[in-house]
C-alpha positions as CSV (number, residue, x, y, z in Angstrom):
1,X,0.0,0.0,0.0
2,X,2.7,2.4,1.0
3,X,4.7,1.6,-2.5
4,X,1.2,1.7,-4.6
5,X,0.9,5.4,-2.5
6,X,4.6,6.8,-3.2
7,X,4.4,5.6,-6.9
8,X,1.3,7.6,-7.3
9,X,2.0,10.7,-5.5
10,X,5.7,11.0,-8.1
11,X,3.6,10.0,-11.0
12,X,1.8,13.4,-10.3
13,X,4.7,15.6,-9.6
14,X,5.6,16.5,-13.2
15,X,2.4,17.9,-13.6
16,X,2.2,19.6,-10.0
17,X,5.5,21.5,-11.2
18,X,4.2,22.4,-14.2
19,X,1.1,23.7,-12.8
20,X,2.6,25.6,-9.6
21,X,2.5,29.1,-11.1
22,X,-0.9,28.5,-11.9
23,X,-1.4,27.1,-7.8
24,X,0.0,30.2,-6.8
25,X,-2.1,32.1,-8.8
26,X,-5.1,30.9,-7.8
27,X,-4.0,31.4,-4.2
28,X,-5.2,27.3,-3.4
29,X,-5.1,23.8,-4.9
30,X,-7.0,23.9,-8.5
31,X,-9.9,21.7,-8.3
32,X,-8.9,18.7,-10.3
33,X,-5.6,18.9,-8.9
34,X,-7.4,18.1,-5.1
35,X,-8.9,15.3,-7.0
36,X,-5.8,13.7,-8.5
37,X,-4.4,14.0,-5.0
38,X,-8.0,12.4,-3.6
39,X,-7.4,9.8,-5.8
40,X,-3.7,9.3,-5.0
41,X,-4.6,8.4,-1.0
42,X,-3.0,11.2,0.1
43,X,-5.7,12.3,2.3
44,X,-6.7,9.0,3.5
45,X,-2.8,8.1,4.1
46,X,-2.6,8.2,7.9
47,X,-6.6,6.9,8.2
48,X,-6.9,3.5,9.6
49,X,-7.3,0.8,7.6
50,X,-10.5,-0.4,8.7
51,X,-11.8,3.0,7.9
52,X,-10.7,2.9,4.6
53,X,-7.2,4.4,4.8
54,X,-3.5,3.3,4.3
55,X,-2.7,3.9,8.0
56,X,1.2,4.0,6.9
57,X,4.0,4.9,8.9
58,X,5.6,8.0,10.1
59,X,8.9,7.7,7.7
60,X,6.0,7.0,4.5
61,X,4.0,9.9,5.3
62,X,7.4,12.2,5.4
63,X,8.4,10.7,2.2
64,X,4.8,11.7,0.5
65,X,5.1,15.2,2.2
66,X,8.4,15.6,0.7
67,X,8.0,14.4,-2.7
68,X,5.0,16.8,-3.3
69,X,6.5,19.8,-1.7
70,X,9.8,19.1,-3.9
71,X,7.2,19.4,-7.0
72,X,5.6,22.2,-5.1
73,X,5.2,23.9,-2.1
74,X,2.0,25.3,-1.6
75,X,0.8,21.3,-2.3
76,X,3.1,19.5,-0.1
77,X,2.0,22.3,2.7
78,X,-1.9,21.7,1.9
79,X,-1.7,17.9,1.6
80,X,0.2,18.1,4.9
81,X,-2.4,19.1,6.4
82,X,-5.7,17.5,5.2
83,X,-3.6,14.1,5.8
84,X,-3.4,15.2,9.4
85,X,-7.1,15.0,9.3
86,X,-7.3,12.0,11.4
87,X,-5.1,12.4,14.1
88,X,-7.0,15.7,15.1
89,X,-10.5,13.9,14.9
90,X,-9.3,10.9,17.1
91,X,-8.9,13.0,19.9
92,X,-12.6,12.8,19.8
93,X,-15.2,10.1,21.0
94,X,-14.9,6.9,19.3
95,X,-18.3,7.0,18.1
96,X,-17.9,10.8,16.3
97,X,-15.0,9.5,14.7
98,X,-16.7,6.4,13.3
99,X,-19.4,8.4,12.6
100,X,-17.2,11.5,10.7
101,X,-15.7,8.5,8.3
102,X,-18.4,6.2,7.5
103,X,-18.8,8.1,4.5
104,X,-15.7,7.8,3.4
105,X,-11.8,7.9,4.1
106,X,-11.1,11.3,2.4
107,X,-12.1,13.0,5.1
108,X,-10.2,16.5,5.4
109,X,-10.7,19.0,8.6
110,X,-8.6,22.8,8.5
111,X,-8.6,24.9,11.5
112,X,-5.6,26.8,13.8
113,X,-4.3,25.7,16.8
114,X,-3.4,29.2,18.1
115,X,-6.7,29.8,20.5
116,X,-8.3,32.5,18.8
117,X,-11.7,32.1,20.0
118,X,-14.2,31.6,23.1
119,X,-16.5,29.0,24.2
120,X,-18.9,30.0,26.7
121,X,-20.6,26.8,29.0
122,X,-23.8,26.3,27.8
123,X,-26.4,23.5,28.2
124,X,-24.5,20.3,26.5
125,X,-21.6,22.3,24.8
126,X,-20.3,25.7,23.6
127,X,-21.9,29.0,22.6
128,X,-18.4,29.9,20.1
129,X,-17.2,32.9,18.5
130,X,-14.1,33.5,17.5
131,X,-11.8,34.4,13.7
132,X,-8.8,32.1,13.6
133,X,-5.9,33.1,11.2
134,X,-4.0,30.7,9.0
135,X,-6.3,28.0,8.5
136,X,-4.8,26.3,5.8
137,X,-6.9,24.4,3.2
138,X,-9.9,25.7,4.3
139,X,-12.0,25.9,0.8
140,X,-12.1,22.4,0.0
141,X,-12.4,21.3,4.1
142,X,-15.3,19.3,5.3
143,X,-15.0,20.3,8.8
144,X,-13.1,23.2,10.2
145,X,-12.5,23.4,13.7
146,X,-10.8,26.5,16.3
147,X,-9.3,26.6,19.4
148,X,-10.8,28.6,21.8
149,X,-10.2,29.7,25.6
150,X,-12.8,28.0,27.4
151,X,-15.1,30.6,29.5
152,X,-18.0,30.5,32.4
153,X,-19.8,33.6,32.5
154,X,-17.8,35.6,30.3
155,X,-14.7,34.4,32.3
156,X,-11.7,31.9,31.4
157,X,-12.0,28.8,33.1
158,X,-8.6,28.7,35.1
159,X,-6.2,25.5,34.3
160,X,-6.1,22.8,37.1
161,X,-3.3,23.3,39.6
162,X,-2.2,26.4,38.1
163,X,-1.9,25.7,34.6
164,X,-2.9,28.5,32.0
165,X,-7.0,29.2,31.4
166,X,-8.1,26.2,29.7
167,X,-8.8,26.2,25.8
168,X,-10.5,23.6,24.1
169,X,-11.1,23.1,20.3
170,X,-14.4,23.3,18.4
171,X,-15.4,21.3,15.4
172,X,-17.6,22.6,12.7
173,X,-19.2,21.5,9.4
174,X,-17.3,23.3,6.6
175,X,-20.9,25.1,5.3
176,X,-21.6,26.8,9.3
177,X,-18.2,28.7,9.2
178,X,-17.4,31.6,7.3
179,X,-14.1,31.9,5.2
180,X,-12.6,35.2,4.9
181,X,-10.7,35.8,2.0
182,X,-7.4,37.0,3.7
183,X,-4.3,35.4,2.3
184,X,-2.4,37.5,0.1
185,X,1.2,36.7,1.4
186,X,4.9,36.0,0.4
187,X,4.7,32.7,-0.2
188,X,3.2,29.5,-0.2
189,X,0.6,31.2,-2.1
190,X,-1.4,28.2,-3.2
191,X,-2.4,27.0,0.7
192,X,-5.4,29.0,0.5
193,X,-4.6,29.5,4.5
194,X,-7.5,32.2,5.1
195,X,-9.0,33.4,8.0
196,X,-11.8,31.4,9.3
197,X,-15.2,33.0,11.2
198,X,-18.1,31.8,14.1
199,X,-20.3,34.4,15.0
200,X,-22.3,32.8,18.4
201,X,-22.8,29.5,16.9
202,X,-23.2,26.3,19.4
203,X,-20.7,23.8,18.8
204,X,-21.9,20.3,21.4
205,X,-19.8,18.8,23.5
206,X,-19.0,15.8,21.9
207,X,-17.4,18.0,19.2
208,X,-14.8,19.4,20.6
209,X,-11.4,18.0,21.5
210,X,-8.1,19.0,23.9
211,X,-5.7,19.7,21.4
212,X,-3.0,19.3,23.3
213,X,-3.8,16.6,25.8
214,X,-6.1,14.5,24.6
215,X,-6.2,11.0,24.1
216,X,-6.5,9.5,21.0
217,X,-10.0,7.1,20.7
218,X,-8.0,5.0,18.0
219,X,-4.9,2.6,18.9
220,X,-2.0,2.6,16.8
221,X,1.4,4.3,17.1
222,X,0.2,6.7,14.1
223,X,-1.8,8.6,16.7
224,X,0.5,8.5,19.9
225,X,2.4,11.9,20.2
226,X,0.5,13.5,17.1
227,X,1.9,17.1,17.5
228,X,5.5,15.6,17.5
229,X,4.8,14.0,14.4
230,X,3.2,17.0,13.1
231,X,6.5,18.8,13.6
232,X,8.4,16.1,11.8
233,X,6.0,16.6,9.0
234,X,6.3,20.0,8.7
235,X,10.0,19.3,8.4
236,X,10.0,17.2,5.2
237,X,8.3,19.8,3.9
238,X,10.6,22.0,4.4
239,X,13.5,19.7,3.4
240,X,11.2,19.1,-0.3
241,X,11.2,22.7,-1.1
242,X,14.9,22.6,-0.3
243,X,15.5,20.0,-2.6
244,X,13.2,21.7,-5.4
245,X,15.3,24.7,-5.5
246,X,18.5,22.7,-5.8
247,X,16.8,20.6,-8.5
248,X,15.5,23.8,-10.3
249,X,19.2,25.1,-10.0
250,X,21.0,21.9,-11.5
251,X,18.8,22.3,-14.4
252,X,18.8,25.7,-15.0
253,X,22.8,25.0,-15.3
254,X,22.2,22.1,-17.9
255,X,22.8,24.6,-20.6
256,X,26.2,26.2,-19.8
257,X,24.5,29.4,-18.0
258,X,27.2,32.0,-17.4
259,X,26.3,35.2,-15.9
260,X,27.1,38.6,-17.1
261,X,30.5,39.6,-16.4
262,X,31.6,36.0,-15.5
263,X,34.5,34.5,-16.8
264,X,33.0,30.9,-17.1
265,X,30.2,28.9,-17.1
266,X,28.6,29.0,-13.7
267,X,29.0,25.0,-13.6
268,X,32.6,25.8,-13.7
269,X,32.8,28.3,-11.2
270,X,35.2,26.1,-8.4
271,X,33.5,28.6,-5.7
272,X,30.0,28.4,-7.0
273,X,30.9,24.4,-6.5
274,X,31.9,24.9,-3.1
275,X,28.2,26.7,-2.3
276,X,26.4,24.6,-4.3
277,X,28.2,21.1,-2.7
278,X,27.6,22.5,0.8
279,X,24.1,23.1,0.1
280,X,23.4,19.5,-0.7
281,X,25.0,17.9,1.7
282,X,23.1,20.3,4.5
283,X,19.9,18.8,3.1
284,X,21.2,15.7,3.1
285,X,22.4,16.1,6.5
286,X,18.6,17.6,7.5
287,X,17.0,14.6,5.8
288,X,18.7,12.2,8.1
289,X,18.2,14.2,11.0
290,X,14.1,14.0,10.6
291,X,14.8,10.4,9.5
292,X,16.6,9.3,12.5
293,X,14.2,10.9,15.0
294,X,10.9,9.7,12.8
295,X,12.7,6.1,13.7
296,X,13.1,6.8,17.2
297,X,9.6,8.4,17.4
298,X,7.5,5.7,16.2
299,X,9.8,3.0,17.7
300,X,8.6,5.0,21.2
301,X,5.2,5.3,19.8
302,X,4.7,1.8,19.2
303,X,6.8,0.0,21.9
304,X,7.4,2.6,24.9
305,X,5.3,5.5,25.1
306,X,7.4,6.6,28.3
307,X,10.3,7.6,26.2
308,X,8.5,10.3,24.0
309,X,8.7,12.9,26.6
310,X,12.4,12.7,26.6
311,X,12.5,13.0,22.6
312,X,10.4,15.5,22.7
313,X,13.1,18.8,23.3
314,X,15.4,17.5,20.3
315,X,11.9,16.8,18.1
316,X,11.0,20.1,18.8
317,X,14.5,22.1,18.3
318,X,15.1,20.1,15.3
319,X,12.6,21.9,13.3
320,X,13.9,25.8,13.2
321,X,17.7,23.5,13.0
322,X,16.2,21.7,9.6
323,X,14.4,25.3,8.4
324,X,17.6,27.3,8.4
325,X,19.5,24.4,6.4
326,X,16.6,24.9,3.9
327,X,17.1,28.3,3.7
328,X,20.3,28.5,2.8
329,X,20.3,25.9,0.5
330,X,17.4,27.4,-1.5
331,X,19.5,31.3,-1.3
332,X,22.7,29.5,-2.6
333,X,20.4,28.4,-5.5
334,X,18.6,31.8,-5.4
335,X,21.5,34.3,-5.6
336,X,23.6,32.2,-8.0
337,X,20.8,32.3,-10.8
338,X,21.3,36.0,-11.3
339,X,18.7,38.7,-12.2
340,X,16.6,36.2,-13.9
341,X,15.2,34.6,-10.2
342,X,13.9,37.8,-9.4
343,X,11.3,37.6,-12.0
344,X,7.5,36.0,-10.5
345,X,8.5,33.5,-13.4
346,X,11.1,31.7,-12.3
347,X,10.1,29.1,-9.9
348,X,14.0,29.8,-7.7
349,X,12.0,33.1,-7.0
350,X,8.6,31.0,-5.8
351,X,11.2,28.6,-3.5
352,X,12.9,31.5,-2.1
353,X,9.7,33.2,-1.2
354,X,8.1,30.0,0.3
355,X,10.7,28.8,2.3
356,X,11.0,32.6,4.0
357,X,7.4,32.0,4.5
358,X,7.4,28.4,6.2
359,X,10.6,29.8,8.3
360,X,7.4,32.1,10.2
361,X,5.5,29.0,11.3
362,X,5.2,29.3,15.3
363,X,7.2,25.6,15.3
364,X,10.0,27.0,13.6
365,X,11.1,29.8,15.7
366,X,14.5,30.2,16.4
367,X,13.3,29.5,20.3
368,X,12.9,25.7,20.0
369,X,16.3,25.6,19.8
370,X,17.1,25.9,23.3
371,X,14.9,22.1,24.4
372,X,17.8,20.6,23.3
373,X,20.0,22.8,25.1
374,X,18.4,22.0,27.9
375,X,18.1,18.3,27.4
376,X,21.9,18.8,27.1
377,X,22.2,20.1,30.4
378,X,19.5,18.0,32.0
379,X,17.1,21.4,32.6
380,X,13.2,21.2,31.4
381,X,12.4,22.9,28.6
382,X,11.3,26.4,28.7
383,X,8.7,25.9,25.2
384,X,6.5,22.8,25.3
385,X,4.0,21.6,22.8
């Protein structure tokens, strides 16, 4: 199943790079191309198999994300995260997830985790209102769900034993929430990542979920530690727009390129080779990385849940480590292919802009860093997720 997937999912990439000025564009995934991907599994690869899915491992699921997001990144962002579809809807009721895919595996939820809204008590659930930014695929969703800090009265519900006011998220059918048309951005263009509205709308109990400790309704080590596998997701990502750029650069240099002024061919420059070497081997070295720790991951997922906390710091610093390898690697490739990567035409230029653009992602700040300095020096860390 996972082979059948991956050969699928690079039969389309010719065609997603040849259609990713038109993705960008139309600011979100053309309609036929969400069906190609449909059709692909992409967005039934992490669903359980007796729902219908491919329920493949952590390591296949990178390898998907990659692929795409090396043929473009705007898709390898938005398939990201309808795939991750499942592991937010098992962190409710058994039943309601039953229920949500006994239509169908291809199932795909949008929302933000950042707790932009309120749910105030009310008889069996939530009276909710709220606009959540960044909400990624939200067009083509069939649920979309926000965070929200959890009131009584008007007031936040304080956390137990003095933990922060307590948030909880809300689930919504895609046709009760309102899409605002809001993303007009740097990059990753095509992710249609609009801002998402509930004006006083009553969301019942048994659709919302705690984001970040919940417990899962469906066994498996696909949905033990979900938000650490989220982060290693959003890594291969990261590392397949990388890889793009450099692929866009080796061909651009297939034809003897030499820039104005230059005394050689580009591909002869020995200090251009010196950039150019360095920048492969740092993805390489960033492709390992995520490799290694997906290993270790799901090895603790599926054998010894105790050990996640302790992979947690490095997980979460290896993230804004991986990003800043991709973004040298795609401004090597950037700068060395002259005037002509400034233009909106040349897809270096469309790289360049989406990898500054994933770099502002809340999990890739410069701050995660420090978790494994910590770990290092046996402190806690001071960010958690």
């Amino acid at each position: 199943m996972a082979h059948d997937l991956l050969t699928a999912v690079r039969e389309l990439t010719p065609e997603l790079t040849a259609r990713a000025a038109e993705i960008e564009r139309e600011r979100e995934l053309p309609a036929d191309l969400l069906d190609r991907l449909r059709a692909a599994g992409c967005f039934r690869m992490f669903v359980p198999r007796d729902h219908g899915g491919y329920e493949v491992d952590l390591r296949t699921g990178m390898a998907v994300l990659e692929t795409l997001a090396r043929a473009d990144g705007s898709t390898g962002w938005t398939v990201m995260i309808g795939a991750e579809t499942p592991h937010l809807l098992a962190l409710l009721s058994r039943d309601r997830f039953d229920k949500i895919y006994a239509a169908g595996p291809d199932v795909v939820v949008a929302g933000a985790f950042a707790p932009q809204g309120r749910a105030e008590l009310a008889d069996g659930g939530f009276q909710v209102s709220g606009r959540w930014a960044f909400a990624s695929g939200c067009r083509h969703a069939d649920w979309i769900f926000g965070n929200c800090l959890v009131t009584a009265d008007g007031q936040p519900l304080p956390g137990a034993d003095g933990a922060p006011p307590e948030t909880r998220s809300m689930l919504f059918p895609a046709d009760r929430v309102t899409v605002v048309d809001t993303w007009h951005v740097l990059g990753l263009r095509g992710t249609g990542s609009h801002d998402v509205v509930v004006d006083s709308a009553f969301c019942p109990a048994e659709a919302t979920f705690d984001l970040f400790t919940g417990t899962p309704c469906v066994p498996g080590p696909g949905f033990v530690a979900p938000l650490a596998q989220f982060v290693l997701h959003l890594g291969a990502v990261a590392v397949g727009i990388a890889q793009g750029a450099l692929d866009d650069m080796t061909a651009l240099l297939a034809g003897d390129r030499q820039r104005l002024y230059a005394r050689q061919p580009l591909a002869d420059s020995p200090a251009f080779r010196i950039h150019l070497g360095r920048a492969d081997l740092n993805v390489r070295a960033a492709r390992t990385l995520l490799a290694d720790l997906a290993d270790d991951l799901w090895a603790a997922c599926a054998h010894d849940p105790e050990r996640i906390p302790a992979l947690q710091p490095t997980i979460s610093a290896a993230l804004p480590w991986v990003t800043e390898q991709a973004i040298a690697a795609v401004a090597t490739c950037y700068r060395a292919a002259g005037g002509g990567a400034a233009r909106d035409s040349s897809p270096l230029q469309r790289r360049f802009r989406d990898i500054h653009t994933f770099a502002q992602h809340a999990a890739a700040a410069e701050g995660w860093l420090g978790n494994n300095g910590a770990r290092l020096l046996g402190r806690p860390a001071a960010l958690a997720y």
